[in-house]
N, C-alpha and C positions, 0 to 999 in steps of 0.2 A: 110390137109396133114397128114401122118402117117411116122412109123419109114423107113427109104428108106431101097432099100433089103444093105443084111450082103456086110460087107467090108473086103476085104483080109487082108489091112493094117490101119490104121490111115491114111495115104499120100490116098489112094484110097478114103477114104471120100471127105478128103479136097479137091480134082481134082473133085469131083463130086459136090460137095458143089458150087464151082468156076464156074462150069460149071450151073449149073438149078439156082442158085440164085447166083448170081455176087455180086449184088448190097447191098445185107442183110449184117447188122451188123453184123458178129461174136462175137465180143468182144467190152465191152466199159470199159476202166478201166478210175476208179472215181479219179482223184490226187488232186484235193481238192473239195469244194462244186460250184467253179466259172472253175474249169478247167477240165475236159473229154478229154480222147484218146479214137475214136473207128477206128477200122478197119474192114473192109467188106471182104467177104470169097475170095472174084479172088484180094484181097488188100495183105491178107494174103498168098496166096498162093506167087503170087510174089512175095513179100518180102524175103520169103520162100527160093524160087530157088534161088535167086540173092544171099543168105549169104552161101547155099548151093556151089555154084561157088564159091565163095572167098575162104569159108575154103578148098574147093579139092586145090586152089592154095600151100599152106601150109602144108596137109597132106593128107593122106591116107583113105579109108574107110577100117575100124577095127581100128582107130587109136581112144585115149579117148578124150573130150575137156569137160574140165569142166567150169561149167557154174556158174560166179560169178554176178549174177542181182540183184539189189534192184528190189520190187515190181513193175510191169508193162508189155506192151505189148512188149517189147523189148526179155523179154525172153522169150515168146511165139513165136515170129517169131525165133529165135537162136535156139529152140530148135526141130522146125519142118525142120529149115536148117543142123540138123545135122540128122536128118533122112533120109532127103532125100540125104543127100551128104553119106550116108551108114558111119559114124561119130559118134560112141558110145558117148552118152550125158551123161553128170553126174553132173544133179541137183544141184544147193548150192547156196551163198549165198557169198557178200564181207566180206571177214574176216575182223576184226575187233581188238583193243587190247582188248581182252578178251578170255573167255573158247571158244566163239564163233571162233574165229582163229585157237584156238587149233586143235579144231572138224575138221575147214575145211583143214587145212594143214595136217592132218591123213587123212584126203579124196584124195587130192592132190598124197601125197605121197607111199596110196596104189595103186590108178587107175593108176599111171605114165601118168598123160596126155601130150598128143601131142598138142593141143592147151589150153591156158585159154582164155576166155569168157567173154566179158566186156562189158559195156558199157564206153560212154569218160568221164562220171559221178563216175561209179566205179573203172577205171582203175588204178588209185593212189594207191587204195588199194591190186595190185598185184603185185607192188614194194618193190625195198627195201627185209626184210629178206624175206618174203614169194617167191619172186623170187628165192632168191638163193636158197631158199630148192628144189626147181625143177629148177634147172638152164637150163635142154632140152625143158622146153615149153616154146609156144612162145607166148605172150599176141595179142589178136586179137579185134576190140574194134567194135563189128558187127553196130553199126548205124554209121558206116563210109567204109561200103562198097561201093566200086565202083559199075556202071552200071556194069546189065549182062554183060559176057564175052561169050565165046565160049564153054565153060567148058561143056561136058558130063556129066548127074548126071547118079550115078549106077543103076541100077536093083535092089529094095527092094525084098527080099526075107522074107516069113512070119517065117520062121524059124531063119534067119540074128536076132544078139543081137540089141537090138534098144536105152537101156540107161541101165545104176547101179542107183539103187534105195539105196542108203546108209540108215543104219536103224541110231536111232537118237546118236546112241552113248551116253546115259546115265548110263548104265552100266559099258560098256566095248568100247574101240576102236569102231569105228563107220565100219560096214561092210557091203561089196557093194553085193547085191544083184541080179544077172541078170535075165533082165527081154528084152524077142524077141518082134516082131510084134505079132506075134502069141498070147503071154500071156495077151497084150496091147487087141486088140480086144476080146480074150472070157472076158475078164475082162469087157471091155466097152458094150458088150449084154448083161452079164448077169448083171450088172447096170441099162440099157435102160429098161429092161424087168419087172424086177420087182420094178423100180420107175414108171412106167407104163409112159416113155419119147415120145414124139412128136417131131415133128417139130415144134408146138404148145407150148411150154416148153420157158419156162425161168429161167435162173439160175440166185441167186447172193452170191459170197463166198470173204471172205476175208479169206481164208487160203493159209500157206508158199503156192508158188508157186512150191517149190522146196522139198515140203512132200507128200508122195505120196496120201495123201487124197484130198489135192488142187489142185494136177498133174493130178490124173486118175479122181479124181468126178467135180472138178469146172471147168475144161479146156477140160480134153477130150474127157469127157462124152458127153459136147454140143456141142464139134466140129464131133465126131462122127455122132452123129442123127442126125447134123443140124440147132441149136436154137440157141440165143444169151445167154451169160453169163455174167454178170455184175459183174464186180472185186475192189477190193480195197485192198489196203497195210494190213497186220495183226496191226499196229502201231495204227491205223485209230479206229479199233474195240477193241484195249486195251485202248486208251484214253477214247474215247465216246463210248459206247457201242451202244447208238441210233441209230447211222449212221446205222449200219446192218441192223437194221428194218427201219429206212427209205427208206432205199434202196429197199429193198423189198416193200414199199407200192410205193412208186415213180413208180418203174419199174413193179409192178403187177407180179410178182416175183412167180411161181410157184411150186420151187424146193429150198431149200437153206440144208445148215448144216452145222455142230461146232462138238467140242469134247462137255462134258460133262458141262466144267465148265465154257461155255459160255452163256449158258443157265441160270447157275445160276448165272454169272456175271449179264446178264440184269434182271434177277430178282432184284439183290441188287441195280444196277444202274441208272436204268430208272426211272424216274418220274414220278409222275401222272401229270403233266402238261406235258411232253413228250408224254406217252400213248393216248393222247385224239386228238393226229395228227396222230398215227399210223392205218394201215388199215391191216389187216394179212387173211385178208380173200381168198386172192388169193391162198393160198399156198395148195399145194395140199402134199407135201413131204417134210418134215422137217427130217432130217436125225441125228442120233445123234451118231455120231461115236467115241467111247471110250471104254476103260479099266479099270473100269466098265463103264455102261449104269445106272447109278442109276435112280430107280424108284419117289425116291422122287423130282428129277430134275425138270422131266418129268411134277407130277403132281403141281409141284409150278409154273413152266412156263405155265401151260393151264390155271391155276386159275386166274395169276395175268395178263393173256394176252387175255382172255378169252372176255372182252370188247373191245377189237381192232380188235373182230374176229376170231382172233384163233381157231383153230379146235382141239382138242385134237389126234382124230384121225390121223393125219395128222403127229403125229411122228413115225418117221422111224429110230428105234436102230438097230446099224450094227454093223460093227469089221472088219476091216482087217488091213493087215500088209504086208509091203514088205517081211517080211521073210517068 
């Protein structure tokens, strides 16, 4: 198989994906080493439509719903149901007592959303003061949606806004970024093209869900062209840094990428009795997305990994930015 022809939308892959391969994994996220979630593309799309329905019960398409997930497939399906419910998404994260709440209640309070986003895991956490700073939205907890209803989904238009891509807010107030169908796909070709993606492709990323290097390269990159992606919590790969490259050898892992100082993380981290179970030979695109790209990363990761297989060639330095 090769990359299927161009998509108007992201929702136009996933109908096509559901359609010619039903049964294919999409997504498998890792939630510990004894426990896996995966769901298959006509799994996902269902899921899909049905939270699509629920939230048109609630609001409007143009209206925002931000999206508070702990790591997992729960915000992958929420946030293809706000696509398709024509439901501007806005990425995030459960606030927390910390700068982390801060950030997301300056998200909250820019977008003005119409719905918050939960799961019945996170949903404690939109109680209490962060409620009352938006006291107009309304907590919605999508893995307790009801069965389909009746509910009409809109007409995606490739021009239609599709999510705000919030930048990280480290500098200054965190600012939401629009991004359409439109921007979503030339994005995801020009990705496809020059990682040279298949059907054939395998991904595995542990990055935020909710950054747009996790959003556009580890989730809708392979829901685009087709291939499975193999996920894990960002938590997962700051404890053990191993697990990332096991992962990769497990799954025969073709595609993966970090920022800069991930790379150096498992330099410092990994063991030589770890290294001697790792196999990195599968990888064809090692992607190193950061501000800088330092060369010295580069060459310490091929050297000390270089016995597991590794390819040096095989890194791929980029840069982008929702702004």
């Amino acid at each position: 198989m090769t990359i299927p022809p161009q998509f108007e939308t992201v929702l136009s892959a996933l109908r096509f994906h559901a359609k010619t391969q039903p049964g294919r994994i999409a997504y498998t996220f890792l939630k510990s080493d004894n426990e896996r979630h995966a769901v298959t593309y006509q799994q996902l799309e269902t899921h899909a439509r049905r939270i699509a329905q629920e939230l048109l019960r609630h609001a409007q398409p143009g209206d925002r719903a931000l999206m508070a997930y702990a790591p997992g497939l729960e915000f992958i399906e929420a946030f293809l149901g706000c696509l398709y419910a024509g439901i501007v998404a806005v990425p995030a994260f459960p606030p927390k007592k910390n700068r982390n709440a801060e950030r997301v209640l300056a998200i909250a309070q820019d977008c003005q959303p119409t719905l918050l986003l939960c799961t019945r895991e996170t949903q404690p956490s939109l109680t209490g003061d962060f409620a009352a700073a938006v006291p107009d939205a309304r907590i919605l907890a999508t893995d307790e949606c009801p069965e389909p209803n009746e509910t009409a989904l809109p007409e995606v238009m490739t021009a239609d806004l599709a999510f705000l891509q919030y930048t990280s807010g480290s500098t200054r107030s965190p600012t939401g970024v629009m991004i359409s169908h439109r921007n979503m796909v030339a994005n995801e070709q020009l990705i496809a093209n020059h990682f040279g993606f298949s059907q054939q492709s395998i991904m595995v990323s542990w990055l935020p869900m909710f950054h747009d290097m996790g959003l556009i390269g580890g989730i809708l990159a392979p829901l685009y062209v087709g291939f499975p992606s193999i996920l894990m919590a960002p938590n997962v790969f700051l404890r053990e840094p191993v697990k990332w490259l096991q992962a990769v050898t497990e799954f025969k892992a073709t595609t993966t990428g970090a920022p800069n100082f991930a790379y150096d993380l498992c330099v410092k981290r990994i063991t030589p009795q770890q290294k001697a179970s790792l196999d990195l030979s599968s990888l064809v695109v090692a992607y190193n997305g950061a501000e800088p790209v330092r060369a010295e990363t580069l060459e310490r990761f091929s050297e000390a990994f270089e016995t597991c297989g590794f390819r040096k060639d095989a890194f791929f330095p980029c840069y982008g930015m929702a702004e």
